[in-house]
Structure formats: structure tokens, C-alpha cells
C-alpha positions, 0 to 999 in steps of 0.5 A, a space after each residue: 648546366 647543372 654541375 656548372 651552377 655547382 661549381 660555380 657556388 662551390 668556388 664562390 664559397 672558397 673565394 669567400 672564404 679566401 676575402 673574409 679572412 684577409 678582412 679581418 687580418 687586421 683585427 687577428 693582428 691587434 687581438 693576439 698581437 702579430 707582427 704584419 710580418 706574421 699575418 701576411 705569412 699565414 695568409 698566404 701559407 696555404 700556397 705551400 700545400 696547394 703548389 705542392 700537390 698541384 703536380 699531381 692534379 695534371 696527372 691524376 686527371 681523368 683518373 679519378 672519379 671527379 666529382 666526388 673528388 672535388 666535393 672532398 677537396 670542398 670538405 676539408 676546406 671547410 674543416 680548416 674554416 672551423 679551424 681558423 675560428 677554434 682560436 677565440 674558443 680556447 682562448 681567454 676573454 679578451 682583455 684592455 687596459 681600462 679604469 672602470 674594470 680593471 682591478 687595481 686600476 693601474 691605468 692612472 697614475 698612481 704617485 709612488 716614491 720610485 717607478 716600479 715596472 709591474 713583472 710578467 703577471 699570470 694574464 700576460 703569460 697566457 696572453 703570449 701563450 694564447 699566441 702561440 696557439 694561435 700560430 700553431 692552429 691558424 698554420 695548420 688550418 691554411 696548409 689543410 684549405 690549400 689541401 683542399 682547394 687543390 682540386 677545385 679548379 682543374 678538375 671543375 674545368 676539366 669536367 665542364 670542358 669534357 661534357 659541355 659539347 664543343 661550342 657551350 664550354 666557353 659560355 659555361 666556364 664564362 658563367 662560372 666566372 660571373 658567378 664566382 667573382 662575387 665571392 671576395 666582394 660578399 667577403 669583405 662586405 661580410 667582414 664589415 658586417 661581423 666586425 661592429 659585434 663585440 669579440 666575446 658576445 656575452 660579455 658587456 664592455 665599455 669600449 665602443 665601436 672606433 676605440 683603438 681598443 675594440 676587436 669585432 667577432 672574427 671568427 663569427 664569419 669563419 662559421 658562416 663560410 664553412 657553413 657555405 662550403 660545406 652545403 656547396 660541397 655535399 652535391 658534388 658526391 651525386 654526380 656520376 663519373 662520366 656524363 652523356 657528351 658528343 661520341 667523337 669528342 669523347 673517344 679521342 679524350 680517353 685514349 690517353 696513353 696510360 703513364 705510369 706515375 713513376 715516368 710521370 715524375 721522370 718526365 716533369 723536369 724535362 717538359 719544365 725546363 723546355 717550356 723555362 727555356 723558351 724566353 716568351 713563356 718565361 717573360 710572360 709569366 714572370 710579368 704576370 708574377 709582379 703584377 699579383 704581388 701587387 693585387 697579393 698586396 692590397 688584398 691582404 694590407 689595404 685594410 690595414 693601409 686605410 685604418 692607420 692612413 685616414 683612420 678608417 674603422 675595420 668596418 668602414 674600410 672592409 665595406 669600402 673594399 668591397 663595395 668599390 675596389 673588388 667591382 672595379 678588379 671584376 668589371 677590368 678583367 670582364 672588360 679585357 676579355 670583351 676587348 679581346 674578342 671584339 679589337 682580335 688583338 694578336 700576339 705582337 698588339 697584346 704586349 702594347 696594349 698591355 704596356 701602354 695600359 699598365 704605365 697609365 694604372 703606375 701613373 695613376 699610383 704616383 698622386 697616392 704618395 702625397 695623399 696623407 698627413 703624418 702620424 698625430 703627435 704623441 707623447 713618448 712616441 714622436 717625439 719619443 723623448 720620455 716625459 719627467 711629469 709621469 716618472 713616478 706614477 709606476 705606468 705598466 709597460 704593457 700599458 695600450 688605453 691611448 687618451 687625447 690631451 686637451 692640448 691635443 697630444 696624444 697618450 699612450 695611456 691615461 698613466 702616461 699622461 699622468 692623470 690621477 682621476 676621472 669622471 663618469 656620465 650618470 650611464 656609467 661609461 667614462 666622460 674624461 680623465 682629470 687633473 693629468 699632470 703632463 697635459 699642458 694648458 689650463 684645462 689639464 684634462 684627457 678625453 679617452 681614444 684616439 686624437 681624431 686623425 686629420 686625413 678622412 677627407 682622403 679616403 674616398 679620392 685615394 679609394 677612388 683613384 685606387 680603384 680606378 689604376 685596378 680597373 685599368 691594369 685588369 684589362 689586360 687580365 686575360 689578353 695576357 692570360 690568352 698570350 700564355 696559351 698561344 706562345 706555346 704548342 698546342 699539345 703543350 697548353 694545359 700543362 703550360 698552364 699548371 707550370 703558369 699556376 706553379 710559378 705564380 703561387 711561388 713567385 707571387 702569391 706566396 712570398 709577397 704578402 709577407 713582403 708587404 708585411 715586412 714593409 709595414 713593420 719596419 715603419 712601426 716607431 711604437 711596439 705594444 709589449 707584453 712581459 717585455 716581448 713585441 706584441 703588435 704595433 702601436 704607431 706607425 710613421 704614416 710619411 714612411 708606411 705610405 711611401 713604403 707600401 706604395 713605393 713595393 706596389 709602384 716597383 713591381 708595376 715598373 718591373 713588370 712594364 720592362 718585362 712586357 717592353 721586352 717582351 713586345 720586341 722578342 714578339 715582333 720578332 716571333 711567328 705566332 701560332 696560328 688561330 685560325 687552324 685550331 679552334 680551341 685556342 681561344 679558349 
């Protein structure tokens, strides 16, 4: 019970870790300027490293001396923590355009005979620097956690199923469950509390919590979860190899057939294309692909999705998350499991079950689509016709400080509304930019941030319906999962799985973050730029970002439905290995 308490601490931690770092995607993208594209792609990069070695793990086994094994893997994830957060460390302050700080004030408009643009200065060049860095490390620090997080899971389960007894294992691994579902929900609401702290924390900065311009203290939360990782993972070296189980259950265990790794290898292909050629196993699985694209979407861009769409704060829609969309996906899949074991649902009912509740969850996205409002009116931008009134005021191209006219149009700056002057309160902070020469109206004034967004009264319905549709389509989680282990032979179950797991980070997890990414960017109409290369996006069209994100999620579930539809009529067709002649297929 106590390696059971271990374990599940350990996979709470690596689950933190996993949620904390999609939370503040959004704001590693605004503070070194990512495409969608890119972040999604380092998100999900640690998949590479982790279906690489998962091969081995099913052979490497018994072999090994567990424990300590994990309690490595549990090491090295949390090294690639510290890494992910050595970015902000070598890196210089961050810095935005603004009137009270900058030195020669190229925020406002300063009337020049011709519009000269400022060339690439030494802060710009760093800043794209800085960048590349980024890359380099945070693709570094995911390939090692997907090192590291390789051996958690099998051998954890292993370990557990080889000592429990008979009858307590299914009762531990549930537990180990229980106590692990929590770590993404903690993850976001830690985004939530660590993004209202300034990024650079010794520095005093004028911009407040909700300006565009404000990134909060990302890495502070990647010291936390290291921390976590590295105190879960220091008992597991006190475990010994082997525990004190049930003689007869061990002896069997142990009398594996000893492979060399060479016909290990040999072997793989052969036993890979027999279970790709039984159609059952392979529609299953390919099911179960489209519906992780999806839940690999909304983890890593629902964040995003709710700032730019309602104009939700980092904070807000971390904590929303959280507090609303994680439980929702915890009760589901806990809930499916309780339906499998009271309705003793079969291998010809699962697939109608299934289908019957993933049509209701696509139904429910279809309202998601007419829950928004376009993309406020910004000047240049949509329309993106360049305005006659700054042309001389020389306006950085790089310029990012947007201010909302008196005439409620928003500027990309104060330069590009024209603005020549400004006012401060008797604290120091800016009140309003004056005399701006392209604000129409008698009052030709600019408050600094953003025109308020006219969509918040959307947030919570479209959280709510969100989290309802996940709720439905995560009871079919483990019906499904069960179908797997009995649409194959016994001896064939466990490797069954690792090819299920292989399959998945391949088809799913890996390639659909940057999938979503690539969705978001192409309904960019405004790139911030810096020395003339794409930064990160300014403005979104909202009408094509939410009929594009929605639509990628609505398709995979459309996908998915057909393949459980045929499925259902291959299974009807099927004779199902029997449960009742072998206990541990309910499992």
C-alpha cells in the first residue's frame, strides 16, 4: 500500500507537471513571440522520446530492479523541469513598448517630414536570439521528460499487479488513479495563481494585470513541480526488488522464457502486424486516436481559445480549466468505469453505447460555433487599409502597445493612432493619451489596453456546455479501454497494450497539438514583427479561429463516431472471449 501511496504521488507530480506547462503555453508564446504552430510542437515533443523507448520498457520488464528505475525516470523529469525554466534565467529582462519608460519615447507619434522605419537595434536582435535559445532548450527539456516518464507507468503497474495479491490489485490501481487525477486539475489552478506575478519579480513595471502587454512568472511554477518531482522520486530507491506476494502467483511470474534482446527485436514486427491485421483491434484503436486529438487539442489551446475568444486574462481561464473542465473529464471517466461494472456491458453493447454517447457530446459542440462575436475594430488591422493620418509620425514596425480610441477603434499603438502627448494620474501611472490626430470625434483621445472585448457574457455558458460534451464523451473511457483487452488473446493483452499506447502518442498525441496550432495560426490577420521576421500573433479573425478550432475538434469526433459505427457491425458479427473462464480480464 505503500508503494501504492508512492506511485501515485510520483504520477501526480508528472501530471502536474504535464497541465502546469500547457497553462502557460500562452504566455511563453507572447513572451518570446511563437507561433501556435511552435508551441504546440514543444508541447508535444516529449512523445518522440517517450515512443521511442516504450518498446523496450515491455521487454526490459522483470528484468530490472523497478523501483529504483522509476525513481530515476522520476529524477530526469524533474532535471528537464529546471530546464524548461533556465529560459527566463539567460535571458534579457522583458521589455514593451511604452511612453513612461522607453528611452526616446518612439511610442508617440513624433511628426517627421518623411516616415522613416527604425532598422534592427541591438534589443531586437537579442530579442530573436533569445528565441532561438528558447527552442533549443525547452526541445531539449521535453525529449528528456519523455525520458524520463517512459518507465513510470508500466513498471508502477507492474510492480503493483505482481505483489498486491489476487484480489487488492484492481482496488490499488483504482486508487492510484484517484490520487493521480488531480495533478492537471492543481496544474492549471497553479498557472492561475503564478501568472498574476510579474515575469521579472525585482523589476516595478507599469503595466497591469489584463494589459495585452503583461507576461506573468512562468517558470516560477516549473521550480514548484520539479521540486514535487524530485521529493516523490527519492523513496522509490528504499524499495527492494521483489516484495513478500502469494507463492503460487509468483512462481508462474518468474518462469518467463528468457529472450535474448536480439529475438526480442526479431520478434516485435511479427507479433505488430498480426495484432494490425485483426481489424477489431486496429478500428478500436484508431478511434480512440481522434478522440485524444481532441482532449490533445483543448488541453494545450483551450487557454488560448477563451483569451482571444471572450477575452478571458491567463489567470481567469487557467483557473476556469481547472476548477470546471478538468473535474468534469475526472467525474466521466470515473463514472464510465462504475457503468461497466454495474450494466456488465459486453463487446457487442460498448460500441452502441459508445456511439450513441459520442453523437450526443458532437451535438452538444454544434451551439460552440455561434457563441462568439468578431474581432473588435482595429485600425490598419480590419480593415487593414494603412491610415494617411500617422504616415509621418515614423512609427516602429515592431510597435505592440494597443490603446482604444474615443471613437472606439482600437490602435496597434499610440503612434499609429497619432497621438503626440499624454497624461499621467499624480501616482505616476498613465491615464490617457491626447491630441491623436487619427482618432475621429471631438474628444481625439486614447485610453491605453485593449477596447473591452464584447463577448464575456459567453465565457462561462460556452465553459459550461465545453465541460458537459467531456463529461459525456469520458464515459465511454474505459468501456472502450476494457474492449481493447478483450478483442484479444489473453496471452497477447499486455503487449496489446503497449502497441495501443505506441499507436496513440503516434497518431494522436504527438502530431495533433501542432495540428490545432497550425489552425489557430492560419486565422492570424496581424503578426507582431520584430527586425522584419514573424514574432507572435497580434490579432485573430474570432469568426475563422472558432469555426476552425471547433470545426478540428467536431471532424475528429465525426471520425471517430463512423469508426465505432463499423466497428459495432464487425463486433455483432464476432464471437467475444469469454470473461467468465478468465478472471483477469476485467482488469
Amino acid at each position: 500500500l505503500l508503494f501504492v501511496l508512492c506511485h501515485g504521488l510520483l504520477q501526480f507530480s508528472q501530471l502536474l507537471y504535464s497541465a502546469y506547462f500547457k497553462s502557460i503555453i500562452t504566455t511563453i508564446e507572447q513572451r518570446y513571440g511563437l507561433s501556435s504552430y511552435s508551441s504546440g510542437t514543444i508541447s508535444s515533443l516529449h512523445e518522440v522520446s517517450n515512443s521511442v523507448l516504450i518498446v523496450f520498457v515491455s521487454y526490459f520488464g522483470t528484468r530490472v530492479h523497478r523501483p529504483r528505475v522509476i525513481g530515476i525516470g522520476g529524477l530526469l523529469m524533474a532535471v528537464s523541469a529546471t530546464m524548461l525554466s533556465l529560459p527566463h534565467f539567460l535571458s534579457q529582462p522583458y521589455e514593451y513598448d511604452s511612453v513612461l519608460h522607453s528611452k526616446n519615447r518612439q511610442d508617440l507619434c513624433k511628426l517627421q517630414g518623411n516616415a522613416s522605419d527604425h532598422g534592427c537595434g541591438q534589443d531586437d536582435s537579442r530579442r530573436l536570439a533569445d528565441t532561438n535559445n528558447l527552442w533549443f532548450l525547452m526541445a531539449s527539456a521535453q525529449l528528456l521528460f519523455g525520458v524520463g516518464s517512459v518507465p513510470i507507468q508500466p513498471f508502477g503497474i507492474s510492480y503493483i499487479d505482481d505483489f498486491a495479491g489476487a484480489g487488492n490489485s484492481p482496488l490499488y490501481i483504482a486508487i492510484l488513479f484517484a490520487v493521480s487525477v488531480f495533478g492537471p486539475a492543481i496544474g492549471y489552478l497553479l498557472g492561475s495563481v503564478v501568472l498574476q506575478i510579474y515575469v521579472d519579480v525585482d523589476t516595478e513595471q507599469e503595466v497591469r494585470h489584463g494589459d495585452p502587454r503583461w507576461v506573468g512568472a512562468w517558470w516560477m511554477g516549473l521550480l514548484i513541480t520539479a521540486c514535487c518531482l524530485v521529493l516523490t522520486s527519492i523513496p522509490y530507491f528504499f524499495f527492494p526488488r521483489t516484495m513478500p506476494a502469494d507463492e503460487s502467483d509468483m512462481k508462474d511470474d518468474f518462469k518467463e522464457p528468457d529472450v535474448s534482446l536480439l529475438d526480442f527485436l526479431k520478434l516485435f514486427p511479427r507479433m505488430f502486424v498480426r495484432l494490425l491485421l485483426s481489424p477489431l483491434f486496429l478500428m478500436l484503436v484508431l478511434a480512440q486516436c481522434c478522440f485524444s486529438s481532441v482532449i490533445a487539442g483543448l488541453a494545450t489551446f483551450l487557454n488560448k481559445f477563451l483569451e482571444r475568444q471572450y477575452g478571458a486574462s491567463p489567470v481567469y481561464s487557467s483557473l476556469l480549466v481547472g476548477a470546471v473542465n478538468l473535474p468534469a473529464v475526472a467525474v466521466g471517466m470515473l463514472g464510465g468505469g462504475v457503468i461497466m461494472k454495474r450494466a456488465g456491458l459486453t463487446l457487442k453493447t460498448i460500441p452502441r453505447f459508445s456511439v450513441a454517447l459520442l453523437t450526443t457530446s458532437t451535438l452538444l459542440c454544434v451551439p460552440l460555433f455561434f457563441m462568439g462575436c468578431p474581432t473588435q475594430k482595429v485600425s490598419d488591422v480590419n480593415p487593414s487599409s494603412p491610415l494617411e493620418c500617422y504616415a509621418n509620425c515614423s512609427c516602429p514596425s515592431s510597435a505592440f502597445n494597443p490603446v482604444c480610441g474615443s471613437d472606439g477603434i482600437e490602435y496597434v499603438s499610440p503612434c499609429h493612432a497619432g497621438c503626440t502627448n499624454f497624461t499621467r494620474d499624480p501616482n505616476n501611472t498613465l491615464r490617457l493619451y491626447t491630441s491623436c490626430r487619427c482618432v475621429s470625434g471631438g474628444q481625439s483621445h486614447a485610453r491605453p489596453a485593449s477596447c473591452p472585448n464584447g463577448c464575456p457574457h459567453f465565457l462561462l455558458p460556452v465553459i459550461l456546455v465545453m465541460s458537459l460534451a467531456a463529461l459525456i464523451a469520458c464515459l465511454t473511457h474505459n468501456p472502450l479501454y476494457m474492449m481493447v483487452l478483450r478483442s484479444v488473446a489473453s496471452e497477447e493483452k499486455s503487449f496489446a497494450i503497449g502497441i495501443q499506447f505506441l499507436l496513440m502518442r503516434l497518431l494522436a498525441w504527438l502530431p495533433a497539438p501542432a495540428l490545432f496550432g497550425t489552425a489557430i495560426d492560419t486565422s492570424c490577420i496581424w503578426w507582431k514583427r520584430v527586425c522584419g521576421k514573424k514574432f507572435s500573433c497580434g490579432y485573430y479573425d474570432n469568426n475563422i479561429l472558432r469555426n476552425r478550432y471547433m470545426g478540428l475538434q467536431v471532424g475528429y469526433k465525426v471520425m471517430g463516431v463512423f469508426l465505432l459505427v463499423l466497428l459495432g457491425r464487425k463486433a455483432q458479427r464476432m464471437q467475444e472471449y469469454c470473461l467468465e473462464k478468465r478472471p483477469e480480464g476485467l482488469l
